[in-house]
N, C-alpha and C positions, 0 to 999 in steps of 0.2 A: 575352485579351491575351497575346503573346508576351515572356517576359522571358529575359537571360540570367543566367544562377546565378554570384554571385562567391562560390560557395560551397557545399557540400555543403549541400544538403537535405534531412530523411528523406521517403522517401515520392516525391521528386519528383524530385530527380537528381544528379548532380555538376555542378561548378565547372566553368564553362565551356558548359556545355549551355544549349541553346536550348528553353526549354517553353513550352508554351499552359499558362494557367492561368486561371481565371479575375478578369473587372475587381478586386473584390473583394478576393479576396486576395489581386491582386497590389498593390493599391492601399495596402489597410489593412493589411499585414503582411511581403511581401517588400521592398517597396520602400521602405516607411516605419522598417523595421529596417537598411537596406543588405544586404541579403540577393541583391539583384537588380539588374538595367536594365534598360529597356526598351529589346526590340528594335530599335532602330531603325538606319540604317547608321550615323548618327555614334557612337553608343555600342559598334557594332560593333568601330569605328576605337579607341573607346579604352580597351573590353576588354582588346585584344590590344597597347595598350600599356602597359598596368597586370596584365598577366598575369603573369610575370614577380614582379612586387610580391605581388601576391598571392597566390602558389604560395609564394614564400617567409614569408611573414607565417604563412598557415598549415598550413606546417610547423615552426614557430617554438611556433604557440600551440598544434598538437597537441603538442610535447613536454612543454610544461608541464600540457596535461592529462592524458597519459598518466601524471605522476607522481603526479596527484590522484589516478584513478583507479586506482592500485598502492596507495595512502592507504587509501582507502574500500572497495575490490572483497572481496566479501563481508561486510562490516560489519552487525553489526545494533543498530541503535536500538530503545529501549523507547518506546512511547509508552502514557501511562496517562488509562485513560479510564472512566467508569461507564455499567454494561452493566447488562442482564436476567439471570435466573438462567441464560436460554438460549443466552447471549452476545453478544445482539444489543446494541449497541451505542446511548444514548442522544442521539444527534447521530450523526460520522463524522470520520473519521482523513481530511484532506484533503490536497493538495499542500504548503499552507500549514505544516500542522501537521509534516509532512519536512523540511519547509525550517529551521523554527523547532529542533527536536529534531537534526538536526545541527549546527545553526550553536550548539546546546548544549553538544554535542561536540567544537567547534574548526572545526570543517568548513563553508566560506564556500558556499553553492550559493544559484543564482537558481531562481525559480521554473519555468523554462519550460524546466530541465536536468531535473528531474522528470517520470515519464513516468508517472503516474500514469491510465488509462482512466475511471474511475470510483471513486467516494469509499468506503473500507476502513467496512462498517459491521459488522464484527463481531470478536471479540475471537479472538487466534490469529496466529500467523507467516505474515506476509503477502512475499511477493518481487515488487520493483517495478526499476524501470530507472530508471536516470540515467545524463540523456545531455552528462557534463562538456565534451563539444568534439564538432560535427557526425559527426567518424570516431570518439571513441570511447566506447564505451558498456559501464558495469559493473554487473550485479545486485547490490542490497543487500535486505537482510531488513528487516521493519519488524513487531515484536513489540506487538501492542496488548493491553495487559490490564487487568483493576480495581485492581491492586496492586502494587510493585517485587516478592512472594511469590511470584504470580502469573506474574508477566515470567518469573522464575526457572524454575519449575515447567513451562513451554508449552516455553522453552528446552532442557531438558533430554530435552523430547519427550512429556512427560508428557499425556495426554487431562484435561483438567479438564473437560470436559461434562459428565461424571458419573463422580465418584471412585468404586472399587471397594467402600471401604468403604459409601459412601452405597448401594449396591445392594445389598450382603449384608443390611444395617438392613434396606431397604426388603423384600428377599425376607422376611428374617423376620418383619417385622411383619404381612405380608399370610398368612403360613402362622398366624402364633398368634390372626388376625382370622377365619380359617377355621374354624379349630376350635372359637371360642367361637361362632360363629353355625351350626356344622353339625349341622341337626336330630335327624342321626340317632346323634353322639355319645354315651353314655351319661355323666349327670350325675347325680348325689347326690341325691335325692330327699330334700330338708327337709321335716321336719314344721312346720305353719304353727305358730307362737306362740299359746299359747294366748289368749283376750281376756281382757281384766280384768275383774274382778265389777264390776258396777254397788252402790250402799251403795241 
């Protein structure tokens, strides 16, 4: 189906352009959001006299998003969640869960300004997109940890996979496990206990 764009679209075009797209999606998403028309000449005829309207509209609501996005660009949210000791993640950090954790923050976002690919399932500073207005779009960080300590520690750049300390332990326990099992060590030679007299 051919539709025409009242709007910037990612992926598919500018305002004003003519695309194929499929039934589909032109059906169940551009045209059921106002996103689009269909080609057709009457719609042609009132594009172009609702163009005008429309170019102004939005350059109206990009200004107001460009302030959001001066708000939020580079921002990062915590989000806390419980993980394996490997930092996998027991569930996943969803779109939802961004939405929810800024709107914690003061910060109104809908779900579908969220550019999320696929669901955050491990613990660690994650950079994701949102996209406040079709033109503009700011990366923010989204920090997931087991603990506000934790949030702190990833932030600062710190590896929690495995603390230094916890490796020095583990070296040394594995060198003092060596030596008590190394045959060929030289060991004290106890004379056995002698047995008790039987009466």
């Amino acid at each position: 189906m051919e539709v025409i764009l009242l709007e910037r679209v990612n992926k598919l075009g500018q305002m004003g352009e003519v695309v194929k797209v499929r039934d589909g999606y032109a059906r169940n998403f551009l045209l059921k959001r106002g996103k689009a028309l269909r080609a057709t000449a009457d719609n042609r005829a009132k594009y172009d006299g609702m163009k005008a309207d429309l170019e102004a509209r939005n350059l109206a609501s990009k200004g107001e998003a460009s302030k959001v996005a001066e708000k939020i660009s580079g921002k990062n949210i915590i989000v806390i969640r419980q993980a394996s000791e490997a930092g996998q993640l027991f569930g996943s950090v969803t779109v939802r869960d961004v939405v929810m954790a800024f709107e914690a923050d003061g910060v109104a976002l809908e779900r579908p300004q969220v550019q999320l690919d696929a669901p955050i399932k491990t613990i660690g500073k994650h950079t994701i997109t949102v996209a406040v207005h079709p033109e503009v779009e700011v990366e923010v960080s989204v920090t997931v940890a087991r603990s506000q300590d934790e949030a702190e520690r990833i932030n600062r750049g710190e590896d929690i996979s495995t603390r230094n300390e916890d490796r020095d332990a583990a070296a040394e326990a594995i060198a003092a496990a060596g030596e008590f099992f190394d045959p060929e060590a030289e060991h004290d030679e106890a004379e056995p206990a002698p047995a008790a007299e039987e009466k």
